[in-house]
C-alpha positions as CSV (number, residue, x, y, z in Angstrom):
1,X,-53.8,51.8,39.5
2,X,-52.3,48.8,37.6
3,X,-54.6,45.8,37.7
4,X,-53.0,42.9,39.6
5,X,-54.1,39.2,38.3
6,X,-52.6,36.8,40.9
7,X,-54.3,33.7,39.5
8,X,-51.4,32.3,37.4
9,X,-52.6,31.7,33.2
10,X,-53.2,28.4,32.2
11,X,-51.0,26.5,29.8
12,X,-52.5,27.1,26.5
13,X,-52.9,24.3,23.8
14,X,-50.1,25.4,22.2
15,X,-47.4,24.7,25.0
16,X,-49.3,21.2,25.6
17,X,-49.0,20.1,21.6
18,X,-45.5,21.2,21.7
19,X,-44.5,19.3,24.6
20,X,-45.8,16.0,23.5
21,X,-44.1,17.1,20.0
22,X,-40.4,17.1,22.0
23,X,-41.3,13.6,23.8
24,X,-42.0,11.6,21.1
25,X,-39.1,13.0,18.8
26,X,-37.0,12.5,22.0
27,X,-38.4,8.9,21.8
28,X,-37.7,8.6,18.4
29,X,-33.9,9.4,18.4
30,X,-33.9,7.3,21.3
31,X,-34.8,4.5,19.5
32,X,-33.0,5.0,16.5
33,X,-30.0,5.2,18.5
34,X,-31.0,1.9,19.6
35,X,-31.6,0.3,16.1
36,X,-28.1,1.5,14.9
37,X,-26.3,0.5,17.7
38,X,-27.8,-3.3,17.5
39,X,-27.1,-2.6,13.7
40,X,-23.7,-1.5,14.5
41,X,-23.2,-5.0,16.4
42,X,-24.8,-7.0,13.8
43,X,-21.5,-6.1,11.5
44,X,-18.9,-5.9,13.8
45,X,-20.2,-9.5,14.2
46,X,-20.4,-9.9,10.6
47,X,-16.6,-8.5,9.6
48,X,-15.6,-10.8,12.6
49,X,-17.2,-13.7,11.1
50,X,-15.6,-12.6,7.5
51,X,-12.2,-12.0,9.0
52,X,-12.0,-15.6,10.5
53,X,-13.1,-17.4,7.1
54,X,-10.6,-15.4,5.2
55,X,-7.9,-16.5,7.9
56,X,-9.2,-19.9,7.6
57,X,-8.9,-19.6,3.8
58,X,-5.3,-17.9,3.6
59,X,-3.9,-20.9,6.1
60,X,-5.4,-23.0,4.2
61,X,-4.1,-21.8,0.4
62,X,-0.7,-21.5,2.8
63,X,-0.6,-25.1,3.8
64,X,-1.5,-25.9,-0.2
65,X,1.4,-23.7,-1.8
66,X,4.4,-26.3,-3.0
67,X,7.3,-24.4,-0.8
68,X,5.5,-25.9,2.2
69,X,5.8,-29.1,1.0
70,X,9.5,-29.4,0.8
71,X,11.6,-29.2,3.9
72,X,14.0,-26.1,4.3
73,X,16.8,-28.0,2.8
74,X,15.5,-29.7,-0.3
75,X,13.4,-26.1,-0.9
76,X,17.5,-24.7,-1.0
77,X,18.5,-27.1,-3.3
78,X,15.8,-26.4,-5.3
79,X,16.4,-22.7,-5.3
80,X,19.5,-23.2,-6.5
81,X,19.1,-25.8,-9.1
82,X,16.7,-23.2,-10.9
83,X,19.2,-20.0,-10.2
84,X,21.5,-23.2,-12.3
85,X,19.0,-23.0,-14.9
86,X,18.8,-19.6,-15.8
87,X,22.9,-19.8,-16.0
88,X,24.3,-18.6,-19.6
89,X,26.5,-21.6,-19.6
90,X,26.9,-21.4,-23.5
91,X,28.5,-18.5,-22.9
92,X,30.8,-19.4,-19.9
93,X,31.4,-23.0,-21.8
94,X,32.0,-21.1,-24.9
95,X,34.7,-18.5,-24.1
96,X,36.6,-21.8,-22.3
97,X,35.9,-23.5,-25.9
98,X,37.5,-20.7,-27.9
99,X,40.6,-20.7,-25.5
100,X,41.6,-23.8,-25.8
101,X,43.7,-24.8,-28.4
102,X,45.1,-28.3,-29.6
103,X,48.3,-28.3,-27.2
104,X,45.7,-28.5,-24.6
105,X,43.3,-30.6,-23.0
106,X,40.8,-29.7,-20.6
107,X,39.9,-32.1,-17.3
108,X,37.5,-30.5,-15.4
109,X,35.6,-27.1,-15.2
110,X,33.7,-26.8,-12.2
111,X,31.6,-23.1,-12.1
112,X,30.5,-22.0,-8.6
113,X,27.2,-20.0,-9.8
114,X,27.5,-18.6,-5.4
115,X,30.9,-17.7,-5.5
116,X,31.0,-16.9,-9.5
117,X,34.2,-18.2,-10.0
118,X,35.7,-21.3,-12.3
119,X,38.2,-23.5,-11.1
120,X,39.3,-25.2,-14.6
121,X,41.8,-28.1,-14.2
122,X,43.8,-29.5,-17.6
123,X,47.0,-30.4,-18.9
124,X,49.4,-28.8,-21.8
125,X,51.9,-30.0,-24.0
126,X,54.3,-27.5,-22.7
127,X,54.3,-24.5,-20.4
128,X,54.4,-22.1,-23.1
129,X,50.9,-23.7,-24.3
130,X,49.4,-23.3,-20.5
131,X,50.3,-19.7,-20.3
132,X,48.8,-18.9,-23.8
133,X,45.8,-20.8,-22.7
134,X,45.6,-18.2,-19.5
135,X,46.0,-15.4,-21.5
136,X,43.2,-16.4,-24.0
137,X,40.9,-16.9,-21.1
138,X,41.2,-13.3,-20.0
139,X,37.9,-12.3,-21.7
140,X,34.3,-11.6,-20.9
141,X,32.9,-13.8,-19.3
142,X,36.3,-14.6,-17.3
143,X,38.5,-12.2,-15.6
144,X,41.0,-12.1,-13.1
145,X,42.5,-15.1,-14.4
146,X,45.4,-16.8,-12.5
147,X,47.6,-19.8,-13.3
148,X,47.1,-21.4,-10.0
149,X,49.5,-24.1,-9.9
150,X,51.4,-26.1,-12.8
151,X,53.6,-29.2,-12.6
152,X,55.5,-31.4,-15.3
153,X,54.1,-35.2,-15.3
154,X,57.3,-37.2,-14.8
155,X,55.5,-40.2,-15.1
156,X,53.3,-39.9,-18.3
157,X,55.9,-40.5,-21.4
158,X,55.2,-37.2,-23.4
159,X,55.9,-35.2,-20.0
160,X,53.0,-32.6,-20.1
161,X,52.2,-30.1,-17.8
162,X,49.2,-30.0,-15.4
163,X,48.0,-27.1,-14.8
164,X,44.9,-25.8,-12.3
165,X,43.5,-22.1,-13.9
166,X,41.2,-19.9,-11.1
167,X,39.0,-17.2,-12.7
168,X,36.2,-14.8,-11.7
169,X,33.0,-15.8,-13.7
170,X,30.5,-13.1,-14.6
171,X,27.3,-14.8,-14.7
172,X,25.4,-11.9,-17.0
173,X,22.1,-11.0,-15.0
């Protein structure tokens, strides 16, 4: 017959040592879950505290850059005095130059950079002379150029022709 033991075995050393082995590396990760989370929270805190001193920094740079300075109107004007600048006017004033010859005489030329036209206003000895300063305006940088308007000066003694001249001007870019 089989031999029945009904007194239960003792835990052996073995069990116990393991046991305390799991607690404390239970502990452990316990609290080094702990240490990283206050970690964790000490630099969220510290990328919070960096992202405010760079905003502080970029309003301040923003409040020191000229354009705030200026109000929107006089930063417009100013916009477009340097677009003005970087104009080839020699060569828009130079084409007009070549055109004209000594039967005519300019009055005004007034370039629109925005609408890049020329309105040029002047007066010729005779119509023949007004035309043939059209036609020698039909040239880069000018093009579709149009006699506008022309009328003989009835009171000036040598009777010349005003004339107003509108042209598309071709800024080069």
């Amino acid at each position: 017959m089989p031999d029945l033991d009904f007194q239960p075995r003792r835990p052996g050393l073995l069990v116990f040592c393991l046991l305390l082995a799991g607690g404390l590396l239970a502990a452990d990760v316990v609290m080094e879950e702990r240490e990283r989370r206050e970690r964790l929270d000490d630099l969220s805190g510290q990328v919070a505290q960096a992202k405010r001193r760079l905003e502080k920094r970029l309003d301040a740079e923003r409040r020191r850059r000229p354009e705030n300075v200026f109000s929107p109107e006089e930063t417009a004007a100013l916009r477009q005095a340097y677009a003005a600048i970087g104009v080839e006017w020699e060569r828009l004033f130079g084409t007009i130059d070549a055109a004209v010859s000594e039967d005519v005489a300019l009055v005004a030329i007034r370039p629109s950079i925005s609408g890049k036209s020329v309105q040029i206003s002047g007066e010729a000895r005779n119509l023949g002379a007004a035309l043939a300063f059209v036609e020698a305006l039909r040239r880069e940088p000018l093009s579709q150029v149009v006699l506008v308007s022309h009328q003989l000066k009835q009171t000036d003694p040598q009777r010349p022709y005003v004339f107003e001249i509108a042209a598309a001007w071709l800024p080069a870019s």
